[in-house]
C-alpha positions as CSV (number, residue, x, y, z in Angstrom):
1,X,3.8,-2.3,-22.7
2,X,0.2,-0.8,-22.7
3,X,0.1,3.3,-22.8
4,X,-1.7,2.9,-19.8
5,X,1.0,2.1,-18.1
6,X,3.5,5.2,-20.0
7,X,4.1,6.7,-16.8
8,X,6.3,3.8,-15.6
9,X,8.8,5.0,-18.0
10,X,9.7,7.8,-15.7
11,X,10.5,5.3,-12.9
12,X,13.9,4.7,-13.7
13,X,15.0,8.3,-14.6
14,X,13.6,9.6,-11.0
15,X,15.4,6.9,-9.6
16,X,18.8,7.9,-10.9
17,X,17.8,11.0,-10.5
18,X,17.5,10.9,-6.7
19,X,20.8,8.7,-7.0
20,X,22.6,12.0,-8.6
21,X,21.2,14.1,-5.7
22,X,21.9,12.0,-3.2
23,X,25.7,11.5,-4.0
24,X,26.1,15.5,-4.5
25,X,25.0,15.5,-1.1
26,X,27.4,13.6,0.4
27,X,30.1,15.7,-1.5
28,X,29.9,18.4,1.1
29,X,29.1,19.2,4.7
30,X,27.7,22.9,3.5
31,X,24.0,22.4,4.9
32,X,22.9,24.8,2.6
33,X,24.9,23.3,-0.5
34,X,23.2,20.4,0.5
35,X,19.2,21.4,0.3
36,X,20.4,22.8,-3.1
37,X,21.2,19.8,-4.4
38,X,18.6,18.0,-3.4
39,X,15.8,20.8,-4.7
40,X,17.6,21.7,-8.5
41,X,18.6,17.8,-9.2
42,X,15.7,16.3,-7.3
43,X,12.7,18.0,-6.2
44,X,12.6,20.3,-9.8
45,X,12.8,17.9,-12.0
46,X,10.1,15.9,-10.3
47,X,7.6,14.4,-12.4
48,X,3.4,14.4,-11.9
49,X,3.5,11.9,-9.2
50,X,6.4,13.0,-7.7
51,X,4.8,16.5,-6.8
52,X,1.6,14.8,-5.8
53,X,3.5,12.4,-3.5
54,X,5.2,15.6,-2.0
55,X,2.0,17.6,-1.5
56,X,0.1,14.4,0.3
57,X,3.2,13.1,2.4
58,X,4.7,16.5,3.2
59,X,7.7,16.3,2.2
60,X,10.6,19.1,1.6
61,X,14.5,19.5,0.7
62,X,15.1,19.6,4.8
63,X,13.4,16.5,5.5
64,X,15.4,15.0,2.4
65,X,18.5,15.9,3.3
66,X,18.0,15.5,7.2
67,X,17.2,11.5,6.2
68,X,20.2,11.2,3.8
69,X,22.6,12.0,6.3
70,X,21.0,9.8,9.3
71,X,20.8,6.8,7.8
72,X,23.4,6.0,5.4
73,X,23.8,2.1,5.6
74,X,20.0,2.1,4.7
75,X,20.2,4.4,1.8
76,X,23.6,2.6,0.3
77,X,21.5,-1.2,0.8
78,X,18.0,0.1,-0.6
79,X,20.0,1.6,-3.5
80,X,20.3,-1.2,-6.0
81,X,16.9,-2.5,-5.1
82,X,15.3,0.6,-6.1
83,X,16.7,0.6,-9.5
84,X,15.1,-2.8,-10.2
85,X,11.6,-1.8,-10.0
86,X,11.2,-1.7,-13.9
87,X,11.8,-4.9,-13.7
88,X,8.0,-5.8,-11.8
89,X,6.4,-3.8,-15.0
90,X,5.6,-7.1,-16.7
91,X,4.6,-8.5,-13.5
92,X,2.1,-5.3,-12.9
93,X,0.7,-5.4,-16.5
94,X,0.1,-8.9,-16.1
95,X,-2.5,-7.7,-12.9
96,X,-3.7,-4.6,-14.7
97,X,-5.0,-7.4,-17.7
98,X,-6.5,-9.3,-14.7
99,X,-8.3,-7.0,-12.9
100,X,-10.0,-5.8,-16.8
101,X,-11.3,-9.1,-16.8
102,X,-12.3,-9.6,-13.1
103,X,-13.8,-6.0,-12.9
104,X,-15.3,-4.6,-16.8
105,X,-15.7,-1.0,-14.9
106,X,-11.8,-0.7,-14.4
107,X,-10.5,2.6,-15.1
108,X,-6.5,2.2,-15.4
109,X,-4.8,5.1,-12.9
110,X,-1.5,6.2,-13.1
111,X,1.3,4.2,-11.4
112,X,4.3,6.6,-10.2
113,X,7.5,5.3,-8.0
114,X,8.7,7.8,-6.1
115,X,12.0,8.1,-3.6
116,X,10.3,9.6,-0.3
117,X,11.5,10.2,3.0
118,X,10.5,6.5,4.7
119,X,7.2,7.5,5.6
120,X,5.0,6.1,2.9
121,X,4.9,2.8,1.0
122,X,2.4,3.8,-0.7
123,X,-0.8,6.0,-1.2
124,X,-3.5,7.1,-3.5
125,X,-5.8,9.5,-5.3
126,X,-8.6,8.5,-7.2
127,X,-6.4,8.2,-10.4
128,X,-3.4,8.0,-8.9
129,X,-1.1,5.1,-7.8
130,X,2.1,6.7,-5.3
131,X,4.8,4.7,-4.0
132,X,7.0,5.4,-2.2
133,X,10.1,3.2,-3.3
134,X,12.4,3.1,-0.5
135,X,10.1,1.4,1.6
136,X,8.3,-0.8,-1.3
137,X,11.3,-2.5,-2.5
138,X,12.6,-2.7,0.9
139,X,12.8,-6.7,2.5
140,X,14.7,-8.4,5.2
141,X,18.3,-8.5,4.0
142,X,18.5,-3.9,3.5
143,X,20.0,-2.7,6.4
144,X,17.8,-1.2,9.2
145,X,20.3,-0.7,12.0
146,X,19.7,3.2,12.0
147,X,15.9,2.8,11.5
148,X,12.8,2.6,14.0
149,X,11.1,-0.9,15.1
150,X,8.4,0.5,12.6
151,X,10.8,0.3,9.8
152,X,11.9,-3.0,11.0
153,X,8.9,-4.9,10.9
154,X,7.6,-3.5,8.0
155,X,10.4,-4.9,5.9
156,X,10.5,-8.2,7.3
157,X,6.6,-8.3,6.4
158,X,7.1,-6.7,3.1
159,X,5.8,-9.0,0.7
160,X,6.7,-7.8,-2.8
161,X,6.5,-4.1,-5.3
162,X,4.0,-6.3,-7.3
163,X,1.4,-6.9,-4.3
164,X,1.5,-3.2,-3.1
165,X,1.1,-2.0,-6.4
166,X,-1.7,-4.3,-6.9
167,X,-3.7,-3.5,-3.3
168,X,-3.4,0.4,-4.0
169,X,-5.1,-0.6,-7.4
170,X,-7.9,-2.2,-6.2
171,X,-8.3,1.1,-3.9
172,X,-8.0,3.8,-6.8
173,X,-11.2,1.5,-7.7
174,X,-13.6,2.0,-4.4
175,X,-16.1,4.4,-4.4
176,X,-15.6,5.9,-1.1
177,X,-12.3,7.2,0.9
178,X,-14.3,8.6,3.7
179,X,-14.1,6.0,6.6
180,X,-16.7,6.7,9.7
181,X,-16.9,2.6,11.2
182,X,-14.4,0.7,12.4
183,X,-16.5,-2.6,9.6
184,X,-16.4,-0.3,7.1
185,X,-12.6,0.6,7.3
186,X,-11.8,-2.8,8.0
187,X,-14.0,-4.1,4.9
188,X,-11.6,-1.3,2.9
189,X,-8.7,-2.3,3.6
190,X,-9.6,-5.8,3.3
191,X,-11.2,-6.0,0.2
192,X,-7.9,-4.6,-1.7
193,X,-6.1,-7.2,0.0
194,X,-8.6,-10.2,-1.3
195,X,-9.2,-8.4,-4.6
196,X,-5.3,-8.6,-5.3
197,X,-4.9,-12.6,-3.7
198,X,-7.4,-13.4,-6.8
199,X,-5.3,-11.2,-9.0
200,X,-1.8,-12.0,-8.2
201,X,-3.6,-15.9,-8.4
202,X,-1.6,-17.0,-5.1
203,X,-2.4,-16.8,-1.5
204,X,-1.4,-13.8,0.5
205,X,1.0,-14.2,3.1
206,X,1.6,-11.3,5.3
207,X,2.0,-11.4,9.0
208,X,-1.7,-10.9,9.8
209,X,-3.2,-12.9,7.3
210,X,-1.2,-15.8,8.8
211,X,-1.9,-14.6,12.5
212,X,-5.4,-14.3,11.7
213,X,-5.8,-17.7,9.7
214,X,-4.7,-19.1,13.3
215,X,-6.6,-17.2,15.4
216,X,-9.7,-16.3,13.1
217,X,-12.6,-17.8,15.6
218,X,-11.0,-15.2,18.9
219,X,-10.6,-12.4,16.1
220,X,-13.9,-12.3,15.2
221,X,-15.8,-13.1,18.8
222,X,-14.0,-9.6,19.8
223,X,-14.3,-8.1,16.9
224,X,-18.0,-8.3,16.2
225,X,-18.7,-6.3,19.9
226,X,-16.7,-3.0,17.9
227,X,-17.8,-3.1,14.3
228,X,-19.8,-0.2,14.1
229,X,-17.2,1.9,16.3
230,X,-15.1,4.7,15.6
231,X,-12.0,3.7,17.4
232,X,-9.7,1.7,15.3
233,X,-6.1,1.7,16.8
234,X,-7.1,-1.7,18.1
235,X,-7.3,-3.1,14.4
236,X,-5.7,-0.8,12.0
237,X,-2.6,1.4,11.6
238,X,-1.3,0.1,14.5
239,X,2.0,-1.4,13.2
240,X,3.9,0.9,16.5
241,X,2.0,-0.1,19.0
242,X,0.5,-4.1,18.8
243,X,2.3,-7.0,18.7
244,X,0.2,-8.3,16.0
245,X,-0.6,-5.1,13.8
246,X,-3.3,-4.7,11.6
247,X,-5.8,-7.3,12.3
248,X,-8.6,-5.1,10.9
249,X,-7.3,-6.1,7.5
250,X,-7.2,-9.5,7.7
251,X,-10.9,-9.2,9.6
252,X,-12.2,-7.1,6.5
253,X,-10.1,-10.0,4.0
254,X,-12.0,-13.4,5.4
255,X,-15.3,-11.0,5.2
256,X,-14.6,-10.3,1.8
257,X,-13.5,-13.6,0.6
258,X,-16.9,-15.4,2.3
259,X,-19.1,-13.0,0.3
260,X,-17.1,-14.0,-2.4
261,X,-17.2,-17.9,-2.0
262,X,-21.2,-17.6,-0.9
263,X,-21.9,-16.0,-4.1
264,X,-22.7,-17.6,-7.2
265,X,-21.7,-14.5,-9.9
266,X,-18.1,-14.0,-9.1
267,X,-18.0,-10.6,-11.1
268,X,-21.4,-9.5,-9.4
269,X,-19.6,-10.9,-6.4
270,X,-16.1,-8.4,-6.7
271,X,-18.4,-5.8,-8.3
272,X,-20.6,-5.2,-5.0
273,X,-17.2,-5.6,-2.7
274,X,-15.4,-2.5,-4.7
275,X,-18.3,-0.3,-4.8
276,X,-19.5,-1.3,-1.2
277,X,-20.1,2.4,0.2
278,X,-17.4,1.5,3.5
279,X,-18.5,4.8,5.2
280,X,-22.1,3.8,5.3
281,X,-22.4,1.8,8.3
282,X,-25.9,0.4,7.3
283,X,-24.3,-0.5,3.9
284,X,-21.4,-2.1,5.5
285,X,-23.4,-4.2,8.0
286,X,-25.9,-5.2,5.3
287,X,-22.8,-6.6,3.7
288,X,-21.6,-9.0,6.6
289,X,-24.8,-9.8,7.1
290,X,-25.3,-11.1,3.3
291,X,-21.8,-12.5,3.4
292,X,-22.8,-15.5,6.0
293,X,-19.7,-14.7,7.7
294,X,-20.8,-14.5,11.4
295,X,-22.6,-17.8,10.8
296,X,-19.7,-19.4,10.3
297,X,-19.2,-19.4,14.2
298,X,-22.6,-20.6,15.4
């Protein structure tokens, strides 16, 4: 395994680590006993990522404990899967060779897996790679009877540790964060999810991607009349409120993958869709416009 990847060796340690914290916890009903657990065995020994996941997702020994005690049958069915996440490392370094070849300007960021408090699957800074465990490794058979419809539907779409992984890579790549279009979050988002599809080398298969393979023509007819808006519940981050959440993504993805097909340099091709400047809505309209997408419907 590459020293790029060294940080992966902490995965399993945290893991058991949280696993030590979390049965202490159950070992008494003294609230305060409790917190004190979870900060000396847990939230102390916490590694680089660890901290960084705690700063971004606000998380504290409260909130910890709070969740260990509410949802038990989760925690006891997510346990085992968490622990085989060193298992995907092959799988991940596989990608990481991938994306070298794909994209020469790679720089290889950290990759950290993290026990949170269900309220992140996973997040980045521009070096960093932070997932959060119990909901990456989470799928259809864990137990979600004490969680939200959110949690639900998440799980059932998850696809796999390897293809999160990989679609937070491809955005530790992107030159820009700051989002000011609807197109140009859309095209964000998107683009990690074709970038990984060539780099895992097999079609994606989430819920919208299937959704919006069906219903791609309607998609685009309405979304074409908001592209250079600012309000994006209607397309993105929506996985509470929609029926069919996060069409922006797949709207950004069959953008992406037209530039893509429509251009003879492939690596030219995935360079200009990673740097693409999203918050730039002049630079993100150029780029549908030089895709050919919108005359695939006339």
């Amino acid at each position: 395994m590459g020293n790029h990847f060294q940080s992966l060796k902490f995965t399993l340690r945290i893991l058991l680590i949280i696993g030590i914290a979390y049965d202490s916890v159950l070992t008494t009903k003294d609230s305060l006993k409790q917190v004190q657990f979870i900060q000396t065995l847990y939230i102390d020994k916490a590694t680089d990522g660890l901290k960084k996941f705690i700063q971004l997702k606000d998380l504290y020994t409260e909130k910890y404990r709070s969740d260990i005690l509410k949802y038990p049958a989760f925690w006891n069915s997510i346990r085992p899967k968490t622990l085989q996440i060193n298992l995907q490392a092959l799988a991940i370094e596989k990608v990481i060779t991938r994306f070298k070849k794909l994209y020469p300007e790679y720089k290889q960021p950290s990759i950290y897996f993290s026990i949170g408090c269900l309220n992140s699957g996973g997040t980045t800074t521009s070096d960093e790679i932070l997932i959060g465990t119990e909901i990456a490794a989470a799928d259809s058979t864990v137990n979600v009877s004490e969680l939200s419809s959110w949690h639900k539907s998440v799980f059932k779409a998850n696809q796999n540790v390897v293809y999160l992984v990989t679609h937070e890579m491809v955005h530790t790549q992107q030159k820009t964060k700051d989002d000011k279009n609807l197109l140009g979050i859309c095209l964000k988002e998107g683009s990690a999810d074709f970038v990984a599809e060539l780099l895992l080398q097999q079609p994606l298969v989430s819920p919208y991607i299937i959704y919006g393979n069906t219903n791609e023509r309607s998609l685009w007819e309405k979304f074409q009349k908001e592209t250079n808006g600012t309000n994006y519940k209607d397309w993105v981050y929506n996985g509470t409120s929609v029926e069919h959440a996060d069409l922006g993504y797949f709207m950004g993805y069959a953008i992406c993958k037209t530039y893509y097909i429509n251009t003879s340099d492939k690596k030219q091709a995935i360079k200009d869709i990673i740097t693409l400047n999203y918050a730039d809505s002049s630079a993100t309209t150029n780029f549908l416009t030089m895709s050919n997408y919108p005359n695939k419907w006339q």
